[in-house]
N, C-alpha and C positions, 0 to 999 in steps of 0.2 A: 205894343201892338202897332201903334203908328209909325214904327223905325224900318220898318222893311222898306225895301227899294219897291216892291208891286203890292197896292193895296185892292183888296175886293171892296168893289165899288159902292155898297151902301156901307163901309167902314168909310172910306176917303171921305164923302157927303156926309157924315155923321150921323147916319141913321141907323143906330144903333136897333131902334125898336123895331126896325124893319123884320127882324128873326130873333131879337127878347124881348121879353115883358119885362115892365119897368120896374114891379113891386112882387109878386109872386106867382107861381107857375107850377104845375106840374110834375114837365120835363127836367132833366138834367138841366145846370148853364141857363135856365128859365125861358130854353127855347119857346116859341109858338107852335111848332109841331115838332114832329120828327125830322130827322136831319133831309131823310130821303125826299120827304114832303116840302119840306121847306125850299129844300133847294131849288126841285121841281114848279115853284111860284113863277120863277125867273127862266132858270134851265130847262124848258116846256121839254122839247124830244131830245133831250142831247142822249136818251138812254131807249131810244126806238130802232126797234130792230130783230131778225130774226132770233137771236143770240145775244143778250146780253153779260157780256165781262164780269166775273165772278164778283172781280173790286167794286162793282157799281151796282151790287143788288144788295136789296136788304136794309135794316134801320144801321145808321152811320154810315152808311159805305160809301160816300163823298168822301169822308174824311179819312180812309184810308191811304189815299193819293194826294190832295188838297187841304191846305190849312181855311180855313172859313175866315179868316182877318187878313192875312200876308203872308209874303215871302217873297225871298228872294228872286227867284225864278221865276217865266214867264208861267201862266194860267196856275197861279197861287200853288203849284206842286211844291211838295214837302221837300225833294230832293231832285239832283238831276233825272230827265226821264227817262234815261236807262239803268239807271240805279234802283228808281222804284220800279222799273218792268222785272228786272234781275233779282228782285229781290223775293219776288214768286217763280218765274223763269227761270233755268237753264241758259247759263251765258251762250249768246249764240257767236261769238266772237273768237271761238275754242280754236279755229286751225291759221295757218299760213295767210292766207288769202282770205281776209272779209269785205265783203261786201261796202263798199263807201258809208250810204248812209247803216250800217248797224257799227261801223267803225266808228262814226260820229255821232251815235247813241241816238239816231233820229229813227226811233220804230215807227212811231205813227205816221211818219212818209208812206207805210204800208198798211199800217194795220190802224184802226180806228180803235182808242182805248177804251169805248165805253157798249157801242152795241153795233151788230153787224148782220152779213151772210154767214151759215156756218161754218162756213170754210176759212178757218181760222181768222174771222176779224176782217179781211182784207178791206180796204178801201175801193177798192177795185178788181177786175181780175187780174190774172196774170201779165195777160199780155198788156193792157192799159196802163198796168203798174210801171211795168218795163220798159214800155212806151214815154213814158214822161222823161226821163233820162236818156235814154237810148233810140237813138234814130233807125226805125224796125225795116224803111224802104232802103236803107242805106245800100249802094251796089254791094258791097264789100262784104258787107254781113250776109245781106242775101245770099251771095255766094257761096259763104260757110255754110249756109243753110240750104244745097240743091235749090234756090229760088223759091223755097217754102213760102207762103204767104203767114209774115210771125207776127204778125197783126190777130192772126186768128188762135196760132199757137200756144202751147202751155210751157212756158220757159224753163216753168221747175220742172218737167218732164227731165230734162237733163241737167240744169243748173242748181247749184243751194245757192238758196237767197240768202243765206246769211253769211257760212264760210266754210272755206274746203282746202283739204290737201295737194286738193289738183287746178291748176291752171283756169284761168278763165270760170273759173267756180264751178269747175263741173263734178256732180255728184259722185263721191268715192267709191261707192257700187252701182258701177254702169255695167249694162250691154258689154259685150267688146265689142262687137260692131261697132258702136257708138264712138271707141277711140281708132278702131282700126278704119272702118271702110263702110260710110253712112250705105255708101252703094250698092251693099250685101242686101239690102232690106228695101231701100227706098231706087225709086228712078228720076230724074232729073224733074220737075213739077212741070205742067205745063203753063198757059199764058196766064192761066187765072191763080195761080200759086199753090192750086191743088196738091196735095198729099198724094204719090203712086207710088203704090209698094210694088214690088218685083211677082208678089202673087199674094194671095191669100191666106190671111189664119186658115185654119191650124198647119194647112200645106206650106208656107212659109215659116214659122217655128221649126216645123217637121227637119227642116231641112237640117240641121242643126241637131237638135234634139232627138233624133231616131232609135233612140232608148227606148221614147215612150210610144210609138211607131204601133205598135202590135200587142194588144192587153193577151196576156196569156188565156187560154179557152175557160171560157167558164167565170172568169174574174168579173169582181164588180166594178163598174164604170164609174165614176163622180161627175154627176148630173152637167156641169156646166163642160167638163174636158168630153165628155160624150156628144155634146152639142158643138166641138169645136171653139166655144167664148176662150181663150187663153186669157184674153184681155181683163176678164171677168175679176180673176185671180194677180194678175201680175201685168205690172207696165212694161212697157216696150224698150225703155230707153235706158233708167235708171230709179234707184229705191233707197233711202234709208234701209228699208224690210228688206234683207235678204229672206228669197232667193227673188227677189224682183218684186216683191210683193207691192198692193195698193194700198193696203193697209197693216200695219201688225197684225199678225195670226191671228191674236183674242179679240181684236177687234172684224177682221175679214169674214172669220167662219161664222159669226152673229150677225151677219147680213141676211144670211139666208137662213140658219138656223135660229130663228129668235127665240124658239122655247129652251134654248138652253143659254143664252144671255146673261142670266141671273139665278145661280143658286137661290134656292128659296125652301129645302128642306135640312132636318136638322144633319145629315150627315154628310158630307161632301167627299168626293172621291179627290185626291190632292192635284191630281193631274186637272182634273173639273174644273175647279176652283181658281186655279194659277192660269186658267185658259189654254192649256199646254196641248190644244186638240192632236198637231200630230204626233207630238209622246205616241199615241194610239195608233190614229187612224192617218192614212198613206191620202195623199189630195187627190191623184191621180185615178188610180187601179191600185184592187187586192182581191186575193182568196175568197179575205173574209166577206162574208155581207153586210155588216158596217165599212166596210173600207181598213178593215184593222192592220196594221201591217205584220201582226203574227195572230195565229189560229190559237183561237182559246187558253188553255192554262197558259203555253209559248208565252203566251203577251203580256199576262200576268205577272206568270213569276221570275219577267224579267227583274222585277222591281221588288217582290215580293219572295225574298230569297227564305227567310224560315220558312217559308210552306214549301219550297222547293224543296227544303230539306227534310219536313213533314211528311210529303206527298215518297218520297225514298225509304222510308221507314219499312217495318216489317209489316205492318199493318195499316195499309193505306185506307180513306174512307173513298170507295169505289168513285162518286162524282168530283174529290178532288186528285186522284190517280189517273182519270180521264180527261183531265184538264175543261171539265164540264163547269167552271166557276160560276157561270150564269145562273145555272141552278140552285143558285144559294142566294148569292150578292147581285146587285145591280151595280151597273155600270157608271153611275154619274153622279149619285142623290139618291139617298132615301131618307125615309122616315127614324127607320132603327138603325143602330149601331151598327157599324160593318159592313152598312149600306146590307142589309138582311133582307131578303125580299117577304119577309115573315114573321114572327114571333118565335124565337127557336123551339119549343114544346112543337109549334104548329107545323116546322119547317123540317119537323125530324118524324114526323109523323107521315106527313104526306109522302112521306117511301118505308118506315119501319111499321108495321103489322101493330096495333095498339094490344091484340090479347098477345100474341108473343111476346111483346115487350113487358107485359103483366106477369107472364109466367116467369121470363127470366129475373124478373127483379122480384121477385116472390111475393107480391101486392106491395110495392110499393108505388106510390102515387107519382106512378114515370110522367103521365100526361102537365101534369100539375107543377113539375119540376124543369129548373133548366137542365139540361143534357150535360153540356160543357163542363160542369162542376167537375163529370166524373170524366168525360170524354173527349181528345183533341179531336175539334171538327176537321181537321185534316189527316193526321195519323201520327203513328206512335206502334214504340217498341213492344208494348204492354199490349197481350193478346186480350 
């Protein structure tokens, strides 16, 4: 224990009983508390914050990162600190061009490893971040920048902090403007380093994008694109998230739709579940009144190819011929199998006559019975 080059300080002073009992204990190692407790004696806030780092919560979770006697390396980590970051993480070291400090394995230059804002950890924001390194009044940069004021700016708006394909670390799904011609978009800033765009969302997009220009008559709107927010959805500059997105799909559309966040019944539709919202539904404008980007069965059996082949038979059941699938299943979650809006007894009843169904089965207890046994809910060659 005493052969490391960096001793934690009530091992070096020999204060062993500082965190054991001398004769008998409890705990594991005849701790005084818990690790998390213990630690916290000494380490008052090191874990205060709006967000605390998965590694730092819970009984042990010092010691996921930290030996409690020594080591090697500086603040008793177990390993170098990009090793222990990577070893949960995603190397961010992956392309051409990285970033100095992630080249040099120095994450906590930016990110705090124990507790933070939620915006991944930062020690700072963007621009302060960038700021420590990088001279942000610099003429030269300024100039790159139409005289922006980048003191106020979001660098990873067009930059990865960590490493890219492209030059100057800029994000591999940009804008083109961004690589062609800031000037398409932006106007020279004026004295205070103001931001001036050439004209306004959505009239400024439009310019560009005149696809989306004109919702065809009748079509359903998506609340924030009918408001003109593009922003709401998609950044300006550049994105991990294609198509520009601010956040991945499964996370973006559970901003505003929270009731659908978390599956919580027993059947999940797979599109649901995987967060695959536009599999379905179109961001923009559709036909449909959820936003679907095809009308009923259409949408279904795209994906759902036996019942497409069901629904062709010689005997089709009239609401899956109609592509009326609502009428059966739910769309996201249900209770029953099949996402069923019903009990099948109950769900074949609410349109088949119960004494006709009596007479053709010559008393037998149809009500009482599943259906399906004898009947494809879609259809079949069998009259």
């Amino acid at each position: 224990v005493l052969d490391h080059k960096n001793l934690h300080a009530p091992v070096k002073q020999g204060r062993c009983a500082a965190c054991h009992q001398p004769h008998a204990g409890d705990l594991p190692n005849l701790l005084k508390a818990d690790t998390e407790k213990l630690c916290a004696t000494c380490h008052k806030d090191i874990v205060k914050g709006d967000v605390v780092h998965k590694p730092a919560q819970g009984k042990g979770a010092c010691l996921s990162c930290h030996d409690p006697h020594g080591a090697e390396g500086p603040k008793l980590l177990k390993k170098p600190l990009s090793e222990l970051c990577y070893s949960c993480h995603d190397r961010k070291d992956a392309y051409q061009n990285v970033h100095p400090p992630v080249d040099q394995g120095e994450c906590t230059s930016c990110h705090n490893p124990h507790a933070g804002p939620p915006a991944l950890l930062l020690a700072a924001s963007p621009a302060a971040l960038c700021g420590s390194c990088h001279d942000l009044k610099e003429a030269a940069l300024l100039g790159k920048h139409l005289g922006i004021a980048l003191d106020k700016a979001d660098c990873t708006g067009c930059h990865d902090p960590h490493s890219s394909t492209e030059k100057r670390l800029l994000l591999q799904n940009l804008h083109p403007p961004v690589t062609e011609d800031c000037g398409s978009c932006h106007e020279k800033s004026g004295a205070g380093g103001q931001v001036k765009l050439t004209a306004k969302p959505p009239d400024l997009c439009l310019t560009c994008h005149d696809g989306l220009k004109a919702p065809a008559s009748g079509a359903k709107v998506h609340a924030p694109f009918a408001r003109g927010e593009c922003l709401s959805c998609h950044k300006p500059h550049g994105s991990p998230y294609p198509p520009m997105l601010v956040e991945p799909p499964e996370r973006l559309c559970v901003q505003c739709h929270s009731d659908k966040a978390k599956p919580s019944l027993a059947w999940v539709h797979k599109p649901f579940g995987e967060k695959k919202c536009i599999q379905c539904h179109a961001p923009h404008f559709a036909k449909g009144s959820a936003l679907t980007v095809k009308q009923g069965g259409d949408l279904c059996l795209t994906c759902h190819q036996d019942i497409a082949a069901a629904v062709k038979a010689k005997f089709a059941h009239a609401p899956a011929a109609s592509g009326e699938c609502s009428t059966c299943h739910l769309p996201h979650e249900g209770k029953l199998a099949k996402g069923l809006v019903s009990p099948p007894a109950e769900l074949c009843a609410s349109c088949h006559d119960i004494g006709e169904l009596k007479a053709k089965h010559k008393g037998y207890p149809v009500t009482a019975m599943l259906c399906i046994t004898c009947h494809d809910p879609h259809g079949s060659d069998q009259g």
